[in-house]
Structures are given as structure tokens and as C-alpha cells.
N, C-alpha and C positions, 0 to 999 in steps of 0.2 A: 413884263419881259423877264425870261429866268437867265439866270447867270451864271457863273461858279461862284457869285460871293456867299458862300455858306460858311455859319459861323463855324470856327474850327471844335468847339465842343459837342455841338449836332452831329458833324463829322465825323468824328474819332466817335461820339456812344453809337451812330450808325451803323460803321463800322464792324463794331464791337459785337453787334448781335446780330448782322448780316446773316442769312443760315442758305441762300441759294448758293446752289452749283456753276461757279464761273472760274477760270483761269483767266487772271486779269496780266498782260504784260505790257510794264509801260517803257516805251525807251528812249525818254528821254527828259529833261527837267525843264520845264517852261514859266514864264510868267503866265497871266491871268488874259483871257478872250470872252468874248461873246460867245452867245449860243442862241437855238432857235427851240423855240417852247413847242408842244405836242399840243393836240387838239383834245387830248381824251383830258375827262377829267382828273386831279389832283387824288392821290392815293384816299387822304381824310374825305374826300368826297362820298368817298364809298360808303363811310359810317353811315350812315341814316340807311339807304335802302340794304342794307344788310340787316338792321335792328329790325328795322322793317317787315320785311321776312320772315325775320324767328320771330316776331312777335304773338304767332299762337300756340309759342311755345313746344312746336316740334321740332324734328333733328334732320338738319338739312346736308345735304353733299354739296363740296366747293363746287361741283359741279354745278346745282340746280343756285345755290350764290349767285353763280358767274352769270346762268342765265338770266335768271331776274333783273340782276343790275344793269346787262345789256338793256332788258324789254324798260325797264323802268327810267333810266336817263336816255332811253334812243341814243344808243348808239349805233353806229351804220358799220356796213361789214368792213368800208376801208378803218374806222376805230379798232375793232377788234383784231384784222390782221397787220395792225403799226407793229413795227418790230425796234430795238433795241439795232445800233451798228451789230452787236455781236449774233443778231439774228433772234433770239429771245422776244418773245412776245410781250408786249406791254404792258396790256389790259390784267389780263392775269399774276401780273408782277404786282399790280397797285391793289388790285381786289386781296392781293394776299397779305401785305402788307396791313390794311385796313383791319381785318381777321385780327391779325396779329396784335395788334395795336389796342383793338376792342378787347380781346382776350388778357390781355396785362393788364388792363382795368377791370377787367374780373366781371366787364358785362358779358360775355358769351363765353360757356365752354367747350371742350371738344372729348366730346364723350368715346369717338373714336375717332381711326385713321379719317382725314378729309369730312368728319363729319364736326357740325356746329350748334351749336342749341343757346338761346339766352338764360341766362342767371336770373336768380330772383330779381338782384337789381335790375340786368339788363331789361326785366321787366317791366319795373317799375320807369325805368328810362323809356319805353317803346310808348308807356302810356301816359306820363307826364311831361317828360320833357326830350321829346326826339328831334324838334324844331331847334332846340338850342347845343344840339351833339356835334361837337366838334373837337380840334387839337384841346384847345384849352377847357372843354367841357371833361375830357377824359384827365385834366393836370389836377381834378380836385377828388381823384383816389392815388392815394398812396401807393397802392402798388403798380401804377402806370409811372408815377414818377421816378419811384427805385429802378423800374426796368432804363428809360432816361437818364437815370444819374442827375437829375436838376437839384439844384438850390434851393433848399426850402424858404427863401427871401423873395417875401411874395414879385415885389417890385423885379424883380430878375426872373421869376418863374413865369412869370407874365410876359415879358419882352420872350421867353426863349420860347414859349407856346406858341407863342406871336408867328414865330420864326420856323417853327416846326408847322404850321397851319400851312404856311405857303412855300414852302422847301417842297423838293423832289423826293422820290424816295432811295434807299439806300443805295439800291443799285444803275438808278436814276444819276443819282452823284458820282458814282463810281464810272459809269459811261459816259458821263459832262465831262467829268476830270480828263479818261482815256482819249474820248474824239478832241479835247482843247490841247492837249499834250501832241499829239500827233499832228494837228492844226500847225503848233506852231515849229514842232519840228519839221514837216514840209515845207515850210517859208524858210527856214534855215537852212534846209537841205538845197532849197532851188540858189540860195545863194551862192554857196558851195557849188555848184556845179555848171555855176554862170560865170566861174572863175578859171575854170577848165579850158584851154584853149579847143578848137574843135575836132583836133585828131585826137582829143583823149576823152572828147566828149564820143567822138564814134564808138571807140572801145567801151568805153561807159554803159551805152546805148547793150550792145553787145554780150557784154557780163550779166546785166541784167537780162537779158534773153536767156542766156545760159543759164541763170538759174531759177528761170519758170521752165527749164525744159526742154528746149529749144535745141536740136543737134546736139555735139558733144564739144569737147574744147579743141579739138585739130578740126572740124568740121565748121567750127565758126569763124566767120572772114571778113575780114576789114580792110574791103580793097586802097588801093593804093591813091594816093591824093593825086598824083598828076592823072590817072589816067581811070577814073571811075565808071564814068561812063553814065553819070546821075543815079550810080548806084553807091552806095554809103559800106554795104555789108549784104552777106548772105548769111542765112542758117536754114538750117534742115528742121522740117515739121515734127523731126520726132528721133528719139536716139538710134533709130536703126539709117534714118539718112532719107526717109523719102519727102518727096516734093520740097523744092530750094523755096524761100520764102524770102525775098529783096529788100534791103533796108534801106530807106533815107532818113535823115537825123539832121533835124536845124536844129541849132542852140541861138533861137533867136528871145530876143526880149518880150517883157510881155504885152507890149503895145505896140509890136510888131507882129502881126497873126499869117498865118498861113493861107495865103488868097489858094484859089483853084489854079493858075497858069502852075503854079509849082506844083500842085498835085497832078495835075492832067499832065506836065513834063516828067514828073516821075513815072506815070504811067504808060506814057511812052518808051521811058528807060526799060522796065519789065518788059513790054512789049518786044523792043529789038534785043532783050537775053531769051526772049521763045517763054519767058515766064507768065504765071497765072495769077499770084498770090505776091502781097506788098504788105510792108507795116512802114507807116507814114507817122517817125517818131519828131515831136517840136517839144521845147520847155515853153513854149507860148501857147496858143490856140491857133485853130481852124477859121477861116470865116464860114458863114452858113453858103457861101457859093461855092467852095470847097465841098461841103459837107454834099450837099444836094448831087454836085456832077459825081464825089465817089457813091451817092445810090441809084445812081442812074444804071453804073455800070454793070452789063452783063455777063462778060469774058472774063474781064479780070476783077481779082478781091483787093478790094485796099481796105486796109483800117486805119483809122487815125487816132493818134493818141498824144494827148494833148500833155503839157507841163504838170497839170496837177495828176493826171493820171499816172505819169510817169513814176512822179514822186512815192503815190501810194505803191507801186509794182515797189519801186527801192527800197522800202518800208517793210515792207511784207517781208518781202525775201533777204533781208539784211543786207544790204548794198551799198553802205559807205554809211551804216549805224551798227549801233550794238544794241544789244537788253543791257536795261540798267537795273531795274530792277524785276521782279515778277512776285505778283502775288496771288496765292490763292484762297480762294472762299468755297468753306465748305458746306454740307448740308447733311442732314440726320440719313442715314440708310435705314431706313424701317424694315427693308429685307432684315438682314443685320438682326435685329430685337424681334424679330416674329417668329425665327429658330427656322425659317423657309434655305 
């Protein structure tokens, strides 16, 4: 099972020599969660069928890499289009990494742009000992270890290869880190806003519309509590004002869900305003008899959008958080050095 318990020295030389293109923003400071592991293999995995490969010693494109290690561990097309939260593709995260990795141990070099060839040794590696290539098989050249910054006490270089064999990769941690931060600022954020009595939750509800888009700020409405009519709020599909779009907004708990008679009454509600279109806002869920009667429907739109959905909208669009910090990681421009 992967975690975020990464040693903080993996971490920080990770870090350190990161070279992809990501703006990472995190906003907020959390303790430590769970996470859920990928299917595709472990970045070190990739060592062998890349030695593999170069091993008749010609000069291969990460492209033709990428494919082989596809054909050669079967992977399926859902493996290769896994994406990162930030949308970033997986596979080719980890194959490059592995490159990278083999190359600072000086088995393969890169004679050019995306291209890769093995080394004498990586030679003598592809036909002695490829069965035994792994984190700790690359800790017994030096210059894989200076790229590391390890210890040269074997007993410690040992445990941290250890650690490095079955760790994520850089950017792998760096996404662990983001989606567990934001995890657990959601759970903070819902508590905060189960604190809200329910006319500031309507407005709430509201603001946040406003700034995915939604009408403008005289144009957004939060009718009046005696007399709503099972309508919460209105706003407009778009800044110039067409089509009204109906809001209802529970702040209910989250073992309290949103059966269908509440949604099939809000539907009604739209209904006698002559409207077409609904957003069906809860801090809890839906039950699945809800869900089903709003895809039944043919006349009118309803969307439901549940507490954690909510949460992520507020997130996004800064909505009772701030950026605490931001960091970015850069990457080489070869445009840049080619004089193009």
C-alpha cells in the first residue's frame, strides 16, 4: 500500500533534481492521510526492459523506449492513458525517470535530444547481470550515488536504496503530497461551512457560482427565506443574463443524504417558475433514487452536486481559502540551446 511516509531525505534530493514542467499550488498545511496506489508498474521497474532494448547497442528514441516497455510488460491502453490529478500522463513520467536514473549510473547515454544508447558497462550489465538491476543494483556506482546525495555507510545506503526501490517517483510524491493536502483541507473546509447557519450557507452556495461564472453580482439572487417558493437562488447561465438557472442548497450532514421526494419537489419548484435548468446543491450526497429520477428527466435539467464536489468548486476558485504557498518546477528548454 503507498503512502506519503517518504523518508524526508528521498524527498528533498527528489526534489532537488526534479526537471519536469509543473506549477504546483498548495493551499493549505495538513497532517499525514492515505492514498491509493496505481496499477502501472514502479518507475525502477522500467530498468531491465530498457537495458533490454539498448542491449545491441544501438541508439534508440524515448519514443521507440516507451514503446517496447509498453509491448514488453503488457500494458493495456487503460495503463498508458492513467493520468496524474494535474492531468499529466503517468507512464511516460516513470519511463523517464528510469532513463534518468540508469543515465546517472553511467549505464546508458544520450548521445542526443530523446535519444539513448547503453555504455560499455550498461553493456556488460544487459549481459551479466540484468536479472539483478535494480534501485540498489545502480547504489554500487558512484556517480548514481552523488546524483542521491547518499551516505556512503553501507548499513544506511542500504536501508535508503531500500526505500528508493519501492518510493514513487518525484513527481509521483509531489501529486501524493498535493491530492493529501487538499484531502484534508476539504474535511476542514466542510467543517467550516457546517458551521454556517443556512442563510449564509445559501449565499455561500451563491458566491461560489459567481465565481465559476454564473451571471454577475446584481444578477445573482437569494430569495428571501419566508417566501422561496422551494427555490433557494437564481443565477444567470452566463454574464450577459440568459437562461435563469434555480438553486436549491441543503446544508445537511453527511448521514443525512438527499432522497428523490426533495429532488422531484425542487423539480416541481422550477417547474411552476416556467423554468428549465436546476442545480441541486447538498454538503452531503444524493441517494442513487435521486440520482436515477434526475436521469429520467426529459424537460427539465438538474445537476446534483454533492458536499465533496462542492468542496472541490470552493478550492479551485478560492472561496473561503487562500494560496499558502506555490511552487514551481522547472525543466530544460532545448529550444533555448538549439539557437531555433
Amino acid at each position: 500500500m503507498c503512502t506519503l511516509s517518504v523518508d524526508t531525505e528521498i524527498y528533498t534530493s527528489y526534489n532537488k533534481f526534479s526537471v519536469l514542467n509543473m506549477r504546483i499550488v498548495f493551499k493549505y498545511s495538513m497532517d499525514k492521510r492515505g492514498k491509493t496506489c496505481m496499477a502501472i508498474p514502479k518507475y525502477s521497474d522500467f530498468y531491465k526492459p530498457v537495458v533490454k532494448l539498448l542491449a545491441d547497442g544501438n541508439i534508440y528514441s524515448t519514443k521507440e523506449i516507451r514503446s517496447f516497455c509498453i509491448k514488453e510488460m503488457q500494458l493495456s491502453q487503460e495503463d498508458v492513458k492513467e493520468t496524474f490529478a494535474n492531468g499529466n500522463f503517468i507512464l511516460p513520467n516513470r519511463i523517464g525517470w528510469a532513463l534518468t536514473y540508469l543515465k546517472k549510473a553511467a549505464l546508458i547515454a544520450q548521445p542526443g535530444r530523446s535519444q539513448y544508447q547503453l555504455t560499455e558497462e550498461g553493456i556488460r550489465v544487459a549481459k551479466e547481470d540484468l536479472a539483478q538491476l535494480d534501485t540498489n543494483y545502480l547504489g554500487r556506482y558512484d556517480s548514481f550515488l552523488s546524483f542521491v546525495e547518499k551516505s556512503r555507510n553501507e548499513i544506511m545506503e542500504e536501508e535508503r536504496l531500500d526505500r528508493m526501490e519501492n518510493a514513487e517517483s518525484p513527481l509521483e510524491v509531489i501529486n501524493s503530497s498535493f491530492n493529501e493536502i487538499n484531502k484534508a483541507l476539504m474535511e476542514d473546509l466542510m467543517q467550516q461551512v457546517m458551521k454556517m447557519d443556512p442563510y449564509e450557507f445559501e449565499g455561500l452556495v451563491m458566491r461560489v457560482l459567481e465565481k465559476m461564472g454564473y451571471g454577475t453580482e446584481n444578477e445573482n439572487i437569494v430569495t428571501s427565506r419566508s417566501n422561496d417558493e422551494g427555490i433557494d437562488g437564481i443565477v444567470t447561465e452566463d454574464q450577459f443574463g440568459f437562461d435563469k438557472i434555480y438553486i436549491q442548497a441543503k446544508q445537511w450532514s453527511a448521514d443525512h443524504p438527499v432522497g428523490r421526494p426533495e429532488v422531484q419537489k425542487f423539480l416541481g419548484a422550477i417547474a411552476g417558475q416556467g423554468g428549465l435548468k436546476g442545480l441541486f446543491i447538498t454538503t452531503s450526497d444524493f441517494t442513487s433514487g435521486a440520482k436515477d429520477f434526475v436521469k429520467k428527466q426529459l424537460n427539465q435539467k438538474i445537476i446534483l452536486i454533492n458536499g465533496s464536489k462542492l468542496m472541490q468548486y470552493m478550492i479551485k476558485h478560492n472561496v473561503g481559502v487562500s494560496v499558502e504557498s506555490v511552487y514551481e518546477i522547472k525543466r530544460i528548454d532545448y529550444d533555448f540551446f538549439s539557437g531555433e
